[in-house]
N, C-alpha and C positions, 0 to 999 in steps of 0.2 A: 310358382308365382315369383320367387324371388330370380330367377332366370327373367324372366320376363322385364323385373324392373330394373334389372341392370342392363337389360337391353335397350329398354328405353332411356335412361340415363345415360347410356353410350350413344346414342342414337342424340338425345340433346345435347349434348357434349360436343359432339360433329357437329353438329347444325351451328351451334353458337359459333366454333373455330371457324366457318366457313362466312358468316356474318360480320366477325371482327375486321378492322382497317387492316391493311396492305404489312406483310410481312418485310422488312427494310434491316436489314443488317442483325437480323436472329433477332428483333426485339418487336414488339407489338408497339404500332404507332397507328395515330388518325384523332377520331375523335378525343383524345388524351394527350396529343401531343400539346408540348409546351414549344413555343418559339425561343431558341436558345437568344443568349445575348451574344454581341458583338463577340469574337475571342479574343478581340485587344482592346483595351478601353481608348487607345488611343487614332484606331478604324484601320490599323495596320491588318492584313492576314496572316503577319507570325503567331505563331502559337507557342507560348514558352512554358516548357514542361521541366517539373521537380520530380525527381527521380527519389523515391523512398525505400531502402531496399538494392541493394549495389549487389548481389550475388548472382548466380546464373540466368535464374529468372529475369530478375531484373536488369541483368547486361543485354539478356536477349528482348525483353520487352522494350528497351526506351532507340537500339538499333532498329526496331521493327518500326515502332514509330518515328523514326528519324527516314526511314524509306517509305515514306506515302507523300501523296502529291502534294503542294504548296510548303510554308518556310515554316518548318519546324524549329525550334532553338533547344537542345537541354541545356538550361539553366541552372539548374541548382541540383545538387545531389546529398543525400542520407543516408547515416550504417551507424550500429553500433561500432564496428569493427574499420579501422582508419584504411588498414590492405586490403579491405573487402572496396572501401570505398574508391583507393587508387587502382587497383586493379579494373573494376569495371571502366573509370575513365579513362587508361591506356588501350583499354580495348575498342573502346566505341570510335575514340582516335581513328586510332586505326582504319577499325572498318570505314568510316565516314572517308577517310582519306583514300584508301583504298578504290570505294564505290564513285567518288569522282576521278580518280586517275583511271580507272578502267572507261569511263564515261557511263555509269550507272545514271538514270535520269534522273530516279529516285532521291537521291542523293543531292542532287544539282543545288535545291534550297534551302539543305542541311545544311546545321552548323553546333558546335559545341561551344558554348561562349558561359564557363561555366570556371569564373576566377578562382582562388581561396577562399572570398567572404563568403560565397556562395557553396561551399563544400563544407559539409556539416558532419561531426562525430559525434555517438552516444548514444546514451536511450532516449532523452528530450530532444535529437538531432530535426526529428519528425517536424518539431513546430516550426523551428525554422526554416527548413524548407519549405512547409507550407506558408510560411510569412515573408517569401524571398521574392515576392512579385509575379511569380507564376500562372500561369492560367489554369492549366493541367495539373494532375499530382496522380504519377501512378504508383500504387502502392503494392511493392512485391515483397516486403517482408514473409518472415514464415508468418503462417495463420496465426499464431497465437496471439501476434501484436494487430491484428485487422481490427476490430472492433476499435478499438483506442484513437487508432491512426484515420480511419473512417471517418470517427465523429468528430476530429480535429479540421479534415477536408471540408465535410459539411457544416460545420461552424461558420470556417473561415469565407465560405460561400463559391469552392472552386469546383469546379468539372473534376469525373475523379475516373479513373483506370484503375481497378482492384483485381490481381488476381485472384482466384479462388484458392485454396476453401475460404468462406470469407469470416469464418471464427471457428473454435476447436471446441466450443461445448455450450451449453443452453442459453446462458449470462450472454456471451459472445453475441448469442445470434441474435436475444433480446434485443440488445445496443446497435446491432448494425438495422434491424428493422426498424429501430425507432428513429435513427438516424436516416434511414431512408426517405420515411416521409418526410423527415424534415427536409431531405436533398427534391423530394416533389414537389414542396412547396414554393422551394427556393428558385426551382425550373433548374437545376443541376444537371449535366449529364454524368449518369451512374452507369460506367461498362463494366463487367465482370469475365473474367479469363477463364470460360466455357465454353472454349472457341468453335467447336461442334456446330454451336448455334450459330455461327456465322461462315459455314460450309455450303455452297451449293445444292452439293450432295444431299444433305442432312434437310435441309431446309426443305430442297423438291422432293424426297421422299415421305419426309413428315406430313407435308401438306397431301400425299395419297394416303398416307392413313390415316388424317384425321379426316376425309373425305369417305375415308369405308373400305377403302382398300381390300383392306382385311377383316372384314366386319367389326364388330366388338374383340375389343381384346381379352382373351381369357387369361392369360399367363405369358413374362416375358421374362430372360435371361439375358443376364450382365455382367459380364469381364473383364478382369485385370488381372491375368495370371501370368507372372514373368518371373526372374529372376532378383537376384537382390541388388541394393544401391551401396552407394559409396561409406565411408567410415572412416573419421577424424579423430586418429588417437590423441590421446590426450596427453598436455604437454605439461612439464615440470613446474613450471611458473604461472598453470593455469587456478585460477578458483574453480569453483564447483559450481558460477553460474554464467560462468565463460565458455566452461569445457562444454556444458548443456548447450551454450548459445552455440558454440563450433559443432557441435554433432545435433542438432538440434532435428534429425528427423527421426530419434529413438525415444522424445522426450512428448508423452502428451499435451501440455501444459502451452507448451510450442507448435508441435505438425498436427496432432491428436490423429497418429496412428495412420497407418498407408489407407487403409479405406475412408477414411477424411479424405490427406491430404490427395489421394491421386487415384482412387477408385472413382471419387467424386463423380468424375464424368462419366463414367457407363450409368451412373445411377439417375445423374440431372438428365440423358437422353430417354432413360425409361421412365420417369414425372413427363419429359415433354410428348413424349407418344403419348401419351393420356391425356392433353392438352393442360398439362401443369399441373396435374394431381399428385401431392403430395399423400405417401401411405401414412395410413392410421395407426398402424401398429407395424411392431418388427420382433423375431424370434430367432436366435442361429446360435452357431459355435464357433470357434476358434480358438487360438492356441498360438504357443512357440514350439513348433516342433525338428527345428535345424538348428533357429537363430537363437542361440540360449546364451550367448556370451554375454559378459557386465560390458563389453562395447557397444551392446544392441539396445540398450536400456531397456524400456520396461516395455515395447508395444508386441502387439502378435507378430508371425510371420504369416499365417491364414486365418479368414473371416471363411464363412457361410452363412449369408443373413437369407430369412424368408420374410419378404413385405408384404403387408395386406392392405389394401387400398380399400378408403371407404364404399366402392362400389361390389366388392367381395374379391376383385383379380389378385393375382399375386403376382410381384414380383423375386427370383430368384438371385440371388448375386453372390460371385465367388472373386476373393480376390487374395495374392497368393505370391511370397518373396521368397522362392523356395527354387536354387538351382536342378538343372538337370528333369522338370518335370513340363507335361503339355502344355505349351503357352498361348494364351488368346486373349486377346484385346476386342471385344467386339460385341453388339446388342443386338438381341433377337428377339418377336414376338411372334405368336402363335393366336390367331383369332379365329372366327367362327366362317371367316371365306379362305383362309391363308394364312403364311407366315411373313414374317420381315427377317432377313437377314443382312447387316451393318457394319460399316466400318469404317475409319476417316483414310485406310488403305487402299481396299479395293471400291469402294463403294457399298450401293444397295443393293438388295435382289428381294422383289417379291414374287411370290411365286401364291398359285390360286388356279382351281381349276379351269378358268380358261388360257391359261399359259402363265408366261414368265414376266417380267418387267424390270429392267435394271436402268438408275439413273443415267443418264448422256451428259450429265453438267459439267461441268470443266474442273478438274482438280485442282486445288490451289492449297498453298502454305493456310491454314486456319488461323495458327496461331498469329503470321503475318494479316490475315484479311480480316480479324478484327477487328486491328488498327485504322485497316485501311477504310474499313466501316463507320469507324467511331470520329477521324478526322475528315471525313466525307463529309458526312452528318457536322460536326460544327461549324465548315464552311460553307452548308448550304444555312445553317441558320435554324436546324430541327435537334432537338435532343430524345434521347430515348434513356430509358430506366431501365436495368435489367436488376437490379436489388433484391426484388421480391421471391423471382427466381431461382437467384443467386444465394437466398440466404435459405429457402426453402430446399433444396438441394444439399445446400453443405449441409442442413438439418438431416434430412435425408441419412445421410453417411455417421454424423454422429448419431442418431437412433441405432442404425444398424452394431455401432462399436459396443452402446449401452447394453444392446440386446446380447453381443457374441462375450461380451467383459461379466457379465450378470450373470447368464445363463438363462435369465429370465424373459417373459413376454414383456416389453414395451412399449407403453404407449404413447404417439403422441405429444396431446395436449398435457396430459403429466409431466412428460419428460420436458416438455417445452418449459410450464411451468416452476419445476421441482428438481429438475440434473443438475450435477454436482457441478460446481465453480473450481476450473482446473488452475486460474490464473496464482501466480505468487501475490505476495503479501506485500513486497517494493520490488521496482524496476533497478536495480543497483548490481553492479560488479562483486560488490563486494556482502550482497544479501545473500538468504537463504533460498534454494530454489523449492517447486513447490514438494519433489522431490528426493532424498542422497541417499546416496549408496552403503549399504550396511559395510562393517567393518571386513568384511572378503570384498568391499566392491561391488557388490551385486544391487539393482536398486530392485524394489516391490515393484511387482508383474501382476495383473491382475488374474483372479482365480473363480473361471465361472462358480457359481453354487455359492460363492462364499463375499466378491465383490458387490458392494454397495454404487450403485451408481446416482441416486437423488440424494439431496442434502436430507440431512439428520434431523 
C-alpha cells in the first residue's frame, strides 16, 4: 500500500510539473510572474550593478555580468578587505579592456565607472554600496554574511544576484526566507548561483523525468568528491577574526563546512528531480580524516549523508577533500523504468529499457548563462525568484552537516525551527569570533555522539 501511494504522489507530482508555466532561465515563471520595473528609473537600458564581495567569486561573477548583451556599468564595489577590493578592480579592468581590444561583442557596452566614493571597505561597506544608486547588487560574500546582506537588498527595494549557499545555518535561512517574500512583494528579482538550473542540459533532461522518464524515483546519488582547496596562513599582524575572515573556508560560522558551501549543488539537482522536494529527514557520518591540521580549522574533510524524502525515496550523498582518492562530480537516479546519469561535463544519459537517451543541447559556460539569463529577463521587463529554492537547498546541505556533526537523525522542521545560531556576537576586527583556538592552536572540531547541533 504504501508503494502504491508513492506512486501515486509521484505520479501527481509529474502531472503538476507538466501543468506549471513555461520553464525560462532555470526559474518557474507564468501565472506568478511579476512585471519587473524599468532598470533605470531614468528609461535608460544601463543596468548599474554593486558588486558585494570582491574575492574570486565575485571577480568572476560581476566579469560574467559585464559580458551579456546591452550597457552594463559596475558601479560601486564592497569587501571587508581594501586588497580584496583593489584586486578584483584591477582585474575586471583588465579583462573588460581586454574583451574590447580583442573585439569581444560582449564587452562592447561594458564599462567600469566605478570612482573612490563609490569603493567601499569594512563590515558596514554592504550598505553603502547598496545606497550607491545601483540597480543590481550581486552578493558573493562567503555565506556566512548572506542573510544580513540579502535583507539589506531587499529593504533597499533592488534586484539582487546571490550566490549560493544563501546562509550557513537555520537563523540564516530563516532571514533569507522571510526576506524573500518580502523581495515577492516588492516584484524584486531574486537570482541564486545554482547555475545547474540554468544549463540546457540540465533543464531538457529534468523536464524527461519529471515527465516519467524514469518512472518514480526510488533512490538517487550525489557527488563532490575531489581533492582539497587552498589555505591562507596566517599572518603576524593578524587578529583572530581577520585571520578567520582570510581563511574563511575552515571556519563554520562563515562557509559552514564544504557540504554547505560547494556540495550544495549535487544536492539542489536532487530536490529538483523531485520537482523541488526538500527531504524530511537526514542520518550520516563524517569526520577529519587527512585534514587535521589547526590551518584547517574545525570543519570535516568527508560527509556521508542519507536523505529521506517525505514520499519514503532516499537520497544518498558523498562529498569528500581528500587527495589521491576516486573523484566524481555527478547525480544520478535510479527509478522504477530507468536511471539518470548527470553532469555539467559530459551531460545526460538516460538509459531504460527501450534504449538510450542522451541530451543534444548545446554546452554552455552555466555559470556565464545565468547571467546571461537574469540580464535577458530584466530587459525584457519579466523577473523571476529563485529564493525559495535557493534557500531550501542550502537548507538541504546544512541538515545533512547537523546530521554527519551529531551523529544523530535529523529532522527537518526541528532543525529548521531549533539549529544552533553559528553567527558571532559583533561584526568587528577587533571582536571575538564565534570560535578560537585552544592554547596549541587547534580550534574545537565537532564529535559525532557527543555534538549538540539545536539551541539549548
Amino acid at each position: 500500500m504504501a508503494e502504491n501511494n508513492n506512486r501515486e504522489r509521484g505520479s501527481s507530482r509529474r502531472a503538476f510539473l507538466r501543468s506549471t508555466s513555461a520553464l525560462v532561465g532555470g526559474a518557474i515563471v507564468g501565472a506568478n510572474a511579476r512585471v519587473a520595473r524599468s532598470s533605470h528609473p531614468g528609461g535608460s537600458d544601463e543596468i548599474k550593478v554593486a558588486l558585494i564581495g570582491c574575492g574570486g567569486r565575485g571577480s568572476g561573477a560581476i566579469t560574467q555580468a559585464l559580458a551579456t548583451k546591452g550597457p552594463v556599468t559596475l558601479w560601486a564595489v564592497a569587501d571587508a578587505f581594501e586588497d580584496n577590493l583593489k584586486g578584483c578592480l584591477d582585474s575586471v579592468n583588465q579583462q573588460v579592456e581586454r574583451g574590447r581590444r580583442d573585439g569581444e561583442p560582449l564587452f562592447k557596452d561594458s564599462k567600469v565607472d566605478c570612482p573612490p566614493e563609490r569603493q567601499f571597505v569594512g563590515f558596514d561597506a554592504y550598505r553603502q554600496a547598496i545606497d550607491s544608486g545601483a540597480d543590481l547588487i550581486i552578493l558573493a560574500t562567503p555565506p556566512g554574511f548572506r542573510p544580513i546582506h540579502f535583507e539589506a537588498a531587499v529593504e533597499a527595494g533592488k534586484n539582487i544576484f546571490m550566490e549560493k549557499p544563501v546562509a550557513v545555518d537555520a537563523p540564516g535561512i530563516r532571514r533569507v526566507m522571510a526576506a524573500n517574500e518580502q523581495a515577492k512583494q516588492k516584484n524584486l528579482m531574486v537570482a541564486v548561483g545554482l547555475q545547474r538550473r540554468h544549463d540546457p542540459r540540465y533543464i531538457e533532461t529534468m523536464k524527461r523525468i519529471h515527465d516519467g522518464a524514469i518512472g518514480d524515483i526510488l533512490f538517487s546519488r550525489v557527488y563532490w568528491n575531489g581533492g582539497g582547496l587552498w589555505v591562507r596562513p596566517r599572518q603576524p599582524q593578524q587578529t583572530e577574526m581577520e585571520y578567520q575572515m582570510r581563511n574563511w573556508y575552515y571556519f563554520n560560522w562563515i562557509c559552514g563546512d564544504h557540504i554547505v558551501e560547494q556540495h550544495i549543488h549535487n544536492l539542489d539537482v536532487g530536490n529538483w528531480m523531485r520537482g523541488d522536494m526538500h527531504p524530511s529527514e537526514a542520518q550520516g557520518m563524517g569526520g577529519r580524516q587527512v585534514r587535521t591540521g589547526k590551518e584547517y580549522g574545525q570543519i570535516f574533510d568527508h560527509h556521508f549523508v542519507e536523505f529521506t524524502y517525505p514520499d519514503g525515496t532516499k537520497m544518498y550523498s558523498q562529498c569528500r577533500h581528500i587527495e589521491g582518492c576516486a573523484n566524481e562530480v555527478r547525480e544520478h537516479a535510479h527509478g522504477t523504468k530507468g536511471t539518470l546519469d548527470i553532469d555539467d561535463g559530459s551531460g545526460s544519459l538516460v538509459t531504460t529499457a527501450e534504449g538510450t537517451w542522451r541530451s543534444r543541447a548545446a554546452k554552455v559556460d552555466n555559470h556565464h548563462q545565468e547571467h546571461h539569463d537574469m540580464f535577458a529577463a530584466l530587459r525584457r521587463g519579466e523577473i523571476y525568484n529563485e529564493g525559495d529554492y535557493g534557500a531550501e537547498s542550502t537548507f538541504t546541505a546544512i541538515l545533512g552537516r547537523m546530521a554527519t556533526y551529531s551523529g544523530k537523525i535529523v529532522r527537518w522542521d526541528e532543525a529548521l525551527a531549533t539549529g544552533e545560531d553559528l553567527s558571532p556576537a559583533s561584526y568587528d576586527f577587533a571582536a571575538t569570533p564565534p570560535v578560537v583556538p585552544d592554547a596549541n592552536g587547534f580550534y574545537p572540531v565537532p564529535v559525532p555522539g557527543k555534538t549538540e547541533v539545536m539551541k539549548a
